[in-house]
C-alpha positions in Angstrom: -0.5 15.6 -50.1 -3.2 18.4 -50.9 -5.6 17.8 -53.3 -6.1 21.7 -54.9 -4.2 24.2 -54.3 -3.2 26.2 -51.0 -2.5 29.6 -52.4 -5.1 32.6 -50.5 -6.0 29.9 -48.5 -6.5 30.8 -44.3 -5.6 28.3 -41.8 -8.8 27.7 -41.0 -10.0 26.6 -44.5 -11.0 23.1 -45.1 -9.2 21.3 -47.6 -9.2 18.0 -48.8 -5.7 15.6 -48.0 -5.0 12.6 -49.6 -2.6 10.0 -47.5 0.8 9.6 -49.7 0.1 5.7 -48.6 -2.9 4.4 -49.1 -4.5 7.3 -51.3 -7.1 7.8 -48.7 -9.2 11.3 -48.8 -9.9 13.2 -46.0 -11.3 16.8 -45.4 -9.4 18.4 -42.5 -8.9 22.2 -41.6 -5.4 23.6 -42.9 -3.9 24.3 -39.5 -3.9 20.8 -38.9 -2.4 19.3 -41.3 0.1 22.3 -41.5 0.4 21.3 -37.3 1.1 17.7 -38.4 3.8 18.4 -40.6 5.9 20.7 -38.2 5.8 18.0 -35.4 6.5 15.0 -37.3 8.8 16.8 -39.5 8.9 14.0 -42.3 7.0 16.3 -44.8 4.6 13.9 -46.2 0.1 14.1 -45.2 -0.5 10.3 -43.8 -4.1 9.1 -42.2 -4.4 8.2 -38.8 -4.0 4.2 -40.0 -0.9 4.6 -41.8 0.1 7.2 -39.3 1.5 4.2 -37.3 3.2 2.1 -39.6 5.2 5.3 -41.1 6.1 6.2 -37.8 9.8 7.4 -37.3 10.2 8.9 -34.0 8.4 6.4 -32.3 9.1 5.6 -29.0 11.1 1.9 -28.8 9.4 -0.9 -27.2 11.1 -3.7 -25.2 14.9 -4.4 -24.4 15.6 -1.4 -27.0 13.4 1.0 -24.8 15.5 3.3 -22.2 13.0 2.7 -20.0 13.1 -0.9 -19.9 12.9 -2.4 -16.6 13.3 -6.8 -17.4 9.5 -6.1 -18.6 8.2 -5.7 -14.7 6.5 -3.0 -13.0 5.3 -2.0 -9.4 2.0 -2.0 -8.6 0.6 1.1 -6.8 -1.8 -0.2 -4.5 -0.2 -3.9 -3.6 3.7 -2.7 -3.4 4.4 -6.0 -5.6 6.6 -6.5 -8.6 4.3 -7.7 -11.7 5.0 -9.3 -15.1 3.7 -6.9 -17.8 3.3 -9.3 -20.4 1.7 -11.7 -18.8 0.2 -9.4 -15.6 0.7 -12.2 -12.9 2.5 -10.8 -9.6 6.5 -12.0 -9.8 6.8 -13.5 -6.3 3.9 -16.2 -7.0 5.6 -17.5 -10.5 8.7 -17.6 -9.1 7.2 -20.0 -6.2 5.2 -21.7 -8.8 8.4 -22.6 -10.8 9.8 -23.7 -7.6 7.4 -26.4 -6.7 6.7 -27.3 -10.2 2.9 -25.9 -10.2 0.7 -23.8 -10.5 -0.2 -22.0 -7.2 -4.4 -22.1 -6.3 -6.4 -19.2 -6.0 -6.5 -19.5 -2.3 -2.7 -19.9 -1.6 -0.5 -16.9 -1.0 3.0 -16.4 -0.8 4.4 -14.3 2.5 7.9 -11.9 2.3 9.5 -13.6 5.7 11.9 -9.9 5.7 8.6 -7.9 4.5 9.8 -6.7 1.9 7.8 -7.0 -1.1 11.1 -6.5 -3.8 12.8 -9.5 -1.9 11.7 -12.3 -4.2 14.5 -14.6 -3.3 12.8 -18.5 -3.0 14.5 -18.6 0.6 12.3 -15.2 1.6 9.0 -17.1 0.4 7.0 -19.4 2.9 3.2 -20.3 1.4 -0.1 -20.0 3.0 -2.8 -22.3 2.7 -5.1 -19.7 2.3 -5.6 -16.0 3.3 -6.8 -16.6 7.1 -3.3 -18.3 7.7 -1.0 -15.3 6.1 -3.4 -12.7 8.3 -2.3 -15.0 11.6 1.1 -14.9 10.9 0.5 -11.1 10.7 -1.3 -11.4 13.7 1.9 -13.4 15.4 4.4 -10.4 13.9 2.6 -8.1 16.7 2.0 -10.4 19.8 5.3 -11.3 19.4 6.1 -7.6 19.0 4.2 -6.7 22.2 6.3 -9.3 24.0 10.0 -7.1 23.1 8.4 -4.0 23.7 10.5 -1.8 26.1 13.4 -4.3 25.2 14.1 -4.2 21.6 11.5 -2.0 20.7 9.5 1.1 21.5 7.1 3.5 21.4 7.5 7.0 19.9 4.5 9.1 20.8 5.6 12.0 18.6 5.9 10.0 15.6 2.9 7.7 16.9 4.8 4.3 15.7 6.9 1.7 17.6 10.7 1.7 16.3 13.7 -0.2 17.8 15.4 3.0 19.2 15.0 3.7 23.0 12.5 6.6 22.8 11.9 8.5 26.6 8.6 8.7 27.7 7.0 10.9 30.1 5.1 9.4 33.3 2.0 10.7 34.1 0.8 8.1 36.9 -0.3 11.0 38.9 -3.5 11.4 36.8 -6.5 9.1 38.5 -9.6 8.1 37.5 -12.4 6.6 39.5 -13.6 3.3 37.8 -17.6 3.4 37.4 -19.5 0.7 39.4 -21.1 -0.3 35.9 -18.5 -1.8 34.6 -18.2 -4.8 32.4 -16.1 -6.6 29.8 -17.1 -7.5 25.8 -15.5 -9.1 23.2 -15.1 -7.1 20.3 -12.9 -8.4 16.9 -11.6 -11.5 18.8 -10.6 -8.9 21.7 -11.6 -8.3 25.1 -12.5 -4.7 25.9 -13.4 -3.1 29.3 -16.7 -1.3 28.6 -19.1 0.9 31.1 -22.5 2.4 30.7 -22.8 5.7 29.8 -26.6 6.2 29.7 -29.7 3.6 29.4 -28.7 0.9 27.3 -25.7 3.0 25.7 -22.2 2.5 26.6 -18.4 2.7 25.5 -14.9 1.5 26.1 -13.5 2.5 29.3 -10.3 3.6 27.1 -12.2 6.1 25.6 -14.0 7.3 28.8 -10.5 7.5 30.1 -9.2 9.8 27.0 -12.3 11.8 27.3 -12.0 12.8 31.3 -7.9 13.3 30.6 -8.7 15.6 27.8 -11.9 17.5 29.3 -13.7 16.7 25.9 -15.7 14.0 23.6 -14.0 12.0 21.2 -14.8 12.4 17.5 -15.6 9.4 15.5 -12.6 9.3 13.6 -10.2 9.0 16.1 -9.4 5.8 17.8 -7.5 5.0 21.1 -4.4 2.6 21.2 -3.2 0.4 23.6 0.2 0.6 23.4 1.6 -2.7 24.9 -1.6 -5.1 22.9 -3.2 -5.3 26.3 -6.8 -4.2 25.8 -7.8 -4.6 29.8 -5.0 -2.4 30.7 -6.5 0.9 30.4 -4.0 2.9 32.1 -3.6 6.4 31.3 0.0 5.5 30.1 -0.8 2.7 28.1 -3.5 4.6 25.6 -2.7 7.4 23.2 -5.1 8.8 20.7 -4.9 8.6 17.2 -6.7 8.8 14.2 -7.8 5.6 11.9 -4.7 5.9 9.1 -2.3 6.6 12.0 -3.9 3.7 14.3 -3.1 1.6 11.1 0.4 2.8 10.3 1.4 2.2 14.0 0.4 -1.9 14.3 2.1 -1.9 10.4 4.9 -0.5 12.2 5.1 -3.0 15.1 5.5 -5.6 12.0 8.2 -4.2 10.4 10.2 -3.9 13.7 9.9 -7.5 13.6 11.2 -7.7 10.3 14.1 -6.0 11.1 15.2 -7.5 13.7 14.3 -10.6 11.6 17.3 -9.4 9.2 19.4 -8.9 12.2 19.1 -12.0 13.2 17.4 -11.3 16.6 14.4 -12.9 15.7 13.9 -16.1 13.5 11.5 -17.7 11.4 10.3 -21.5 12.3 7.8 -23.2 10.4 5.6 -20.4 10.1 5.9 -18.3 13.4 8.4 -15.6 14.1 10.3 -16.5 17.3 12.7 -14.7 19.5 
């Protein structure tokens, strides 16, 4: 309630309210506490404290809530299902259950089908530790590279692989002359064919061979595939040019191929390796 009178009182005015709970005092402008009967439209002054314990529009929380979801949420950035009580990722307590213990900071639970919302126990095969989920990874696409131009291919327009023949147009006819200076570097595990482009400067001979095709210099931020995982085969053919997110979203694409034909039954999954 009001403590004196509002009559010729403006809006703006500050008067003193008194909470019809606790009998706190407070000196607030009359618009707001005007504002705050409207909206909660019970007609009585509360303080911010008692505000929440008088509340009777409040939104409902848990199993009563419309927008209850068995108490799990997504996580933007991982694509995971979560546990909001608790905050631990879905997938690794179910496993834990599983076995009957807790699962160590190191191990990590891999999707066989890829997909993250798949959190049945026969879809869940556990790492050691983060180097051996990144080689199975690693296996998805070497063995993806070996069904190219069988079971899947290459879409240049979409710059991805998918498992629908895509038609691609031959451009053999376009030679280059292989510089004398020519030598070969490992570079991430990889073996790359490099040349010398000035006094102790040089660069892949994919990108030398993007370079002539197009008649102009690369710019930092775009990269040059090689579209069947050979890195020595730098074929005019073989390389397409793409930026860094697309270079990513096309080797991400290669593993989901693999999960698909993984769920139609083309490829299997044997202690740890995908096999066709």
């Amino acid at each position: 309630m009001i403590k004196e009178s509002i009559k010729n009182k403006r809006t703006r005015d500050i008067i003193t309210k008194i909470c019809d709970s606790c009998g706190k005092e407070e000196r607030k402008a009359l618009s707001q506490v005007l504002y705050s009967r409207n909206r909660k439209k019970i007609g009585k002054d509360y303080c911010k404290e008692c505000c929440y314990k008088h509340r009777e529009h409040g939104q409902k929380v848990g199993p009563e809530s419309p927008y209850w979801k068995n108490g799990l949420s997504i996580n933007p950035t991982s694509g995971y299902l979560r546990i909001n009580k608790t905050g631990e990722y879905l997938h690794k307590y179910l496993y834990s259950e599983f076995i009957g213990r807790k699962l160590t900071r190191k191990e990590q639970v891999h999707h066989i089908d890829m997909d993250k919302l798949n959190n049945e126990i026969k879809n869940f095969f556990l790492c050691q530790n983060k180097s051996n989920h990144h080689k199975i990874h690693f296996q998805m696409e070497k063995l993806g590279y070996k069904l190219l131009k069988k079971y899947i291919w290459y879409d240049e327009r979409k710059k991805k692989y998918i498992l629908d023949e895509h038609y691609k147009k031959n451009i053999n006819f376009y030679i280059i002359e292989r510089p004398t200076a020519c030598f070969k570097w490992r570079s991430n595990g990889k073996k790359y064919n490099f040349i010398y482009v000035s006094y102790r400067k040089h660069k892949t001979y994919s990108r030398y061979v993007i370079e002539k095709f197009l008649n102009r210099e690369l710019k930092k931020y775009e990269m040059v595939h090689h579209i069947n995982g050979n890195t020595l085969d730098d074929d005019i053919n073989n390389l397409d040019l793409l930026t860094k997110s697309s270079h990513r979203n096309a080797h991400n694409s290669l593993q989901e191929c693999i999960a698909e034909l993984y769920k139609r039954g083309t490829v299997k999954f044997i202690k740890g390796k995908y096999v066709a």
